[in-house]
TIMI-2910 file (N, C-alpha, C, CB; in pm, 1 decimal, decimal comma, always signed):
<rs>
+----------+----------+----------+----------+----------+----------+----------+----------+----------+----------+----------+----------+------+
!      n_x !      n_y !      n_z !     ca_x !     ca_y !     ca_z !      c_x !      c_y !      c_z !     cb_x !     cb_y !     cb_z ! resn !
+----------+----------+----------+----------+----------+----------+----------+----------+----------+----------+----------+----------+------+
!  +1082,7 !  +1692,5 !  +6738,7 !  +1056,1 !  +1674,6 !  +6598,2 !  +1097,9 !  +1535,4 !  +6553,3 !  +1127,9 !  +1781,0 !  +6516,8 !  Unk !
!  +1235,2 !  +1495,6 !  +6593,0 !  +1269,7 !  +1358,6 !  +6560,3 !  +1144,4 !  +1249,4 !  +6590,9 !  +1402,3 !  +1322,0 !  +6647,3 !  Unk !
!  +1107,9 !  +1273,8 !  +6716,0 !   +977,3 !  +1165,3 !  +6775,6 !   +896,1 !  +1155,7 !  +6683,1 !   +885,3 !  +1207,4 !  +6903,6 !  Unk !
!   +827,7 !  +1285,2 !  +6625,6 !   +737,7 !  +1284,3 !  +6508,6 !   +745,7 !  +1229,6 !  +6457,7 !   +719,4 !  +1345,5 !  +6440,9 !  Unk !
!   +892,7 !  +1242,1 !  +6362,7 !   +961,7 !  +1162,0 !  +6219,5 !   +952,8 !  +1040,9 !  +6239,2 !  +1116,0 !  +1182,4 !  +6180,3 !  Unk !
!   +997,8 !   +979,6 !  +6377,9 !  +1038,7 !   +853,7 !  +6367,6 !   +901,9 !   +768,9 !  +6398,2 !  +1163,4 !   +827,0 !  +6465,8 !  Unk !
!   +791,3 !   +826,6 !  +6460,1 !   +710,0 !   +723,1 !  +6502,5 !   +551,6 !   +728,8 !  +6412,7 !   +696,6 !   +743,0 !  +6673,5 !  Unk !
!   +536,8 !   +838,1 !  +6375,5 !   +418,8 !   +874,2 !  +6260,3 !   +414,4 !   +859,3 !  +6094,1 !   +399,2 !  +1014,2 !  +6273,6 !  Unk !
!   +364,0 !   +790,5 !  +6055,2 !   +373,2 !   +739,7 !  +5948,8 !   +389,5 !   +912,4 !  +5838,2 !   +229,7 !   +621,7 !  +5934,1 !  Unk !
!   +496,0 !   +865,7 !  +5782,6 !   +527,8 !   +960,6 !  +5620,9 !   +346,2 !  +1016,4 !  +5596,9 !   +604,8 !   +808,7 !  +5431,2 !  Unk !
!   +306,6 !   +923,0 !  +5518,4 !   +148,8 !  +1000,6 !  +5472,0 !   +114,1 !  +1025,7 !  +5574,2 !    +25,0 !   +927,8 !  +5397,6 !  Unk !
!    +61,4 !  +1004,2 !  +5674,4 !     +3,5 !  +1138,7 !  +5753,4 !    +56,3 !  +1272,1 !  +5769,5 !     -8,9 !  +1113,2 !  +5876,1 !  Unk !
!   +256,0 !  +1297,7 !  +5783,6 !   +244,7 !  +1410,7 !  +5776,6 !   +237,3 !  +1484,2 !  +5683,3 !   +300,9 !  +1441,0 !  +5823,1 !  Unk !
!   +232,7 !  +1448,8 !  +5570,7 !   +290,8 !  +1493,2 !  +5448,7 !   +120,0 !  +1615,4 !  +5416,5 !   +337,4 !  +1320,0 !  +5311,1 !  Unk !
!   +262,4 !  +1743,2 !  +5341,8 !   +221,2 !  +1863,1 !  +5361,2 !   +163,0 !  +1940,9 !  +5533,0 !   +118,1 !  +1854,5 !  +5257,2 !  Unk !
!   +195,7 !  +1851,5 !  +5615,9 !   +229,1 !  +1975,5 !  +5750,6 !   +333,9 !  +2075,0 !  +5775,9 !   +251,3 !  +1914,8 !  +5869,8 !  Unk !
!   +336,1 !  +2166,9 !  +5752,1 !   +433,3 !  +2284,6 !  +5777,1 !   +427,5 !  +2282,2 !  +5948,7 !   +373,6 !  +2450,7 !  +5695,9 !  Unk !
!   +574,9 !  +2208,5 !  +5972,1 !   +610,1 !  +2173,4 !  +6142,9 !   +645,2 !  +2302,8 !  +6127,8 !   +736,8 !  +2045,6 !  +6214,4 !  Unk !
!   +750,9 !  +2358,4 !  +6076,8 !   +801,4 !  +2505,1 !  +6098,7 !   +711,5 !  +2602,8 !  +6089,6 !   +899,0 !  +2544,3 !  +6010,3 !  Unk !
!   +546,9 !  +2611,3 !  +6105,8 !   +470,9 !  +2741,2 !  +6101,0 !   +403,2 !  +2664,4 !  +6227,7 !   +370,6 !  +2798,5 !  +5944,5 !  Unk !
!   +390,4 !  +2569,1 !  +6253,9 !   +309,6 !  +2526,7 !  +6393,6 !   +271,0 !  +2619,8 !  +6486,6 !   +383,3 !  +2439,9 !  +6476,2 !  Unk !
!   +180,2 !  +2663,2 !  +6548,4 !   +183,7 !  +2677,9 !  +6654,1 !   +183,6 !  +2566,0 !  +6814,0 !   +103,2 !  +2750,0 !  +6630,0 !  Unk !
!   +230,8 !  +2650,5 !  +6916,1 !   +297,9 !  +2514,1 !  +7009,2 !   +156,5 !  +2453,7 !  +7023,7 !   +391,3 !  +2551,6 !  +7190,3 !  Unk !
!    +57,1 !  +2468,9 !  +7062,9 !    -37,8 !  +2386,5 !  +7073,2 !    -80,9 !  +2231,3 !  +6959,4 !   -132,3 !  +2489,0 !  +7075,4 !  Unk !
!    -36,9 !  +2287,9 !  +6829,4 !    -58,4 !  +2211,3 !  +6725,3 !    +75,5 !  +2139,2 !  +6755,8 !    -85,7 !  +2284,3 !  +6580,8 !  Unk !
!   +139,0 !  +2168,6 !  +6747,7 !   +349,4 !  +2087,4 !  +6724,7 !   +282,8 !  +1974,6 !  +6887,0 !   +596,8 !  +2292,3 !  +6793,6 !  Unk !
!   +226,6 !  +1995,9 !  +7018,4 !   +197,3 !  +1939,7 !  +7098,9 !   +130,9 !  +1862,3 !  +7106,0 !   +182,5 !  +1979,6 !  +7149,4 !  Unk !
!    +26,1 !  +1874,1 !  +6957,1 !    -75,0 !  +1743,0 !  +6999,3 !    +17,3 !  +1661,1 !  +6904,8 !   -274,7 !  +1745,7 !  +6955,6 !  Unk !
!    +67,2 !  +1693,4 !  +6772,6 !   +169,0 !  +1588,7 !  +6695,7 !   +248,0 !  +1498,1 !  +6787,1 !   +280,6 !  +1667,8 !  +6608,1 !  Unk !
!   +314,7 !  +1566,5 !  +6893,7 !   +401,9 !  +1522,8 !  +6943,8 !   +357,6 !  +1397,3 !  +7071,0 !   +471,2 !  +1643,4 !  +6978,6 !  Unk !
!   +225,8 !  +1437,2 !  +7092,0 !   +127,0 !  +1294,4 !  +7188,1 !   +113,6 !  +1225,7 !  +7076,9 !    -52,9 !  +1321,9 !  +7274,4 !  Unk !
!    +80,2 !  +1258,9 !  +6930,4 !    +26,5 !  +1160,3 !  +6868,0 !   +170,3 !  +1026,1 !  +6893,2 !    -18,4 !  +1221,3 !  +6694,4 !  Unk !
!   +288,6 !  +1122,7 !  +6861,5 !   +418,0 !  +1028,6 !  +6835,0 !   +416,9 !   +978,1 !  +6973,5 !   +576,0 !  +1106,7 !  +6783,6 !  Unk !
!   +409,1 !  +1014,7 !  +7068,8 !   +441,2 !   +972,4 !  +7205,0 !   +378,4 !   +821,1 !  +7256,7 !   +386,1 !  +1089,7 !  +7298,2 !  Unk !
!   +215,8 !   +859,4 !  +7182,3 !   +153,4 !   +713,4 !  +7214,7 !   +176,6 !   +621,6 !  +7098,7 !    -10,7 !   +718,0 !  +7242,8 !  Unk !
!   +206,7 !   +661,0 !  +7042,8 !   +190,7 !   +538,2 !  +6930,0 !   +391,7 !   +451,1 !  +6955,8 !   +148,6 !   +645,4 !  +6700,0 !  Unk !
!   +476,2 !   +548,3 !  +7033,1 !   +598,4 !   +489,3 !  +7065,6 !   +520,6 !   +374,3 !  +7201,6 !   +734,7 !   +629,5 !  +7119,2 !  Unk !
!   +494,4 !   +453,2 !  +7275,4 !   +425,1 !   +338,3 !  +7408,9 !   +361,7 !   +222,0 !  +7349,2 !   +289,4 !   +409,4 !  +7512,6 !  Unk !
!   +276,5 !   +231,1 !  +7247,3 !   +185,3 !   +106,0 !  +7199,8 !   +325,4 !    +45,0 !  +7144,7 !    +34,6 !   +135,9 !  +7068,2 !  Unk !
!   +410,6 !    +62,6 !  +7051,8 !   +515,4 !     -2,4 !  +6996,0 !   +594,4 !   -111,3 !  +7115,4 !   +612,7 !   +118,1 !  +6936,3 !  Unk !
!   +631,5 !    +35,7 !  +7232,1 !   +671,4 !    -58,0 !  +7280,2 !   +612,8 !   -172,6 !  +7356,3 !   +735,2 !    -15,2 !  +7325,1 !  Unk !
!   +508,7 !   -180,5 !  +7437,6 !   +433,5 !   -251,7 !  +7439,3 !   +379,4 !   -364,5 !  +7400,9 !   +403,0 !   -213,9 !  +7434,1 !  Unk !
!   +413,1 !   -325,9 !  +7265,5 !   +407,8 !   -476,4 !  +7146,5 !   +475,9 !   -524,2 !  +7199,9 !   +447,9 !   -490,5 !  +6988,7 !  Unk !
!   +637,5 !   -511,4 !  +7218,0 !   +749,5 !   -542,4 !  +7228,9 !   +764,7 !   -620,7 !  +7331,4 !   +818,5 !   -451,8 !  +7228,0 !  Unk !
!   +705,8 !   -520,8 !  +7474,5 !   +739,6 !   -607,7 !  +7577,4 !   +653,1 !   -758,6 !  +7525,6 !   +688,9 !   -534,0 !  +7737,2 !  Unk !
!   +524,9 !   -726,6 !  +7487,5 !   +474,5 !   -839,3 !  +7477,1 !   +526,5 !   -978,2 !  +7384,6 !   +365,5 !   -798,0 !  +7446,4 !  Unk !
!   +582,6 !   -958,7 !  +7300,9 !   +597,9 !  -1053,0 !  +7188,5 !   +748,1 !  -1092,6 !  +7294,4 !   +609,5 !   -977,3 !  +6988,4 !  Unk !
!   +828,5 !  -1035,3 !  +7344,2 !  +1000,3 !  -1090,2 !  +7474,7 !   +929,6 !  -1167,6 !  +7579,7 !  +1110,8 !   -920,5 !  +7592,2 !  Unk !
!   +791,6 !  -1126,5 !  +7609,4 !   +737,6 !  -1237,4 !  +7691,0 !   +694,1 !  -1355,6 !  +7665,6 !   +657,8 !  -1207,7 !  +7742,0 !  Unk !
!   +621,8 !  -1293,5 !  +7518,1 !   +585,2 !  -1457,4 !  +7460,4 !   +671,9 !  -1561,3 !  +7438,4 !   +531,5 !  -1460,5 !  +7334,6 !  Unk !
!   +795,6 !  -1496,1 !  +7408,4 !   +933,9 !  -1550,4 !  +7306,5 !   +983,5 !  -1649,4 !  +7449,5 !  +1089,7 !  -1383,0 !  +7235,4 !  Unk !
!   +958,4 !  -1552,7 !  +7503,2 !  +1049,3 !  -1623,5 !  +7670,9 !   +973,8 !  -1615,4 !  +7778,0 !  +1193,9 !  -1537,6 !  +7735,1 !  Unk !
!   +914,3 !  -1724,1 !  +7777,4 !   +769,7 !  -1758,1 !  +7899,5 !   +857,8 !  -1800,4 !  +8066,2 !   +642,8 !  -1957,8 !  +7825,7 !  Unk !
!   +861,4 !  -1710,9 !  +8143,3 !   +833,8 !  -1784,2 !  +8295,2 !   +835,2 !  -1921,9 !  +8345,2 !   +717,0 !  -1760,7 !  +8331,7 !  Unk !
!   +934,8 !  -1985,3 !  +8344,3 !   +910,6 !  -2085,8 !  +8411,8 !   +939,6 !  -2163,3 !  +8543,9 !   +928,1 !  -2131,0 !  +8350,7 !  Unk !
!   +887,4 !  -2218,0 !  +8610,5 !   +930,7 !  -2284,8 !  +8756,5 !  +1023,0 !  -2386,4 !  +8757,7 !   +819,4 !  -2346,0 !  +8828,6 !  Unk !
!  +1121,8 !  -2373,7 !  +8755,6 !  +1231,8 !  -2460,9 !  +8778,2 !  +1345,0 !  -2455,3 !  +8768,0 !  +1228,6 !  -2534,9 !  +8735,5 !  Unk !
+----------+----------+----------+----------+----------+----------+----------+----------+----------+----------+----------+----------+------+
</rs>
């Protein structure tokens, strides 16, 4: 549930009753939060690479 909270924007859930879910429904919420944490991080790695480029020497 925290994953939800923390990675899915307020207006989208707003008015979902998590506590009547069934697990199939609470499961796809919970991919929604899952990928949208991977894309985040992702950003992330990307922008620590940009910040700090590889270099030979």
């Amino acid at each position: 549930m925290l994953e939800i909270m923390t990675f899915l924007p307020p207006a989208l859930l707003e008015g979902i009753p998590f506590e009547e879910l069934d697990i199939d429904e609470f499961l796809g919420w919970l991919a929604k939060a899952r990928y949208i944490q991977e894309i985040q991080s992702r950003i992330t790695q990307q922008g620590i690479a940009n910040a700090f480029p590889e270099t030979d020497g």
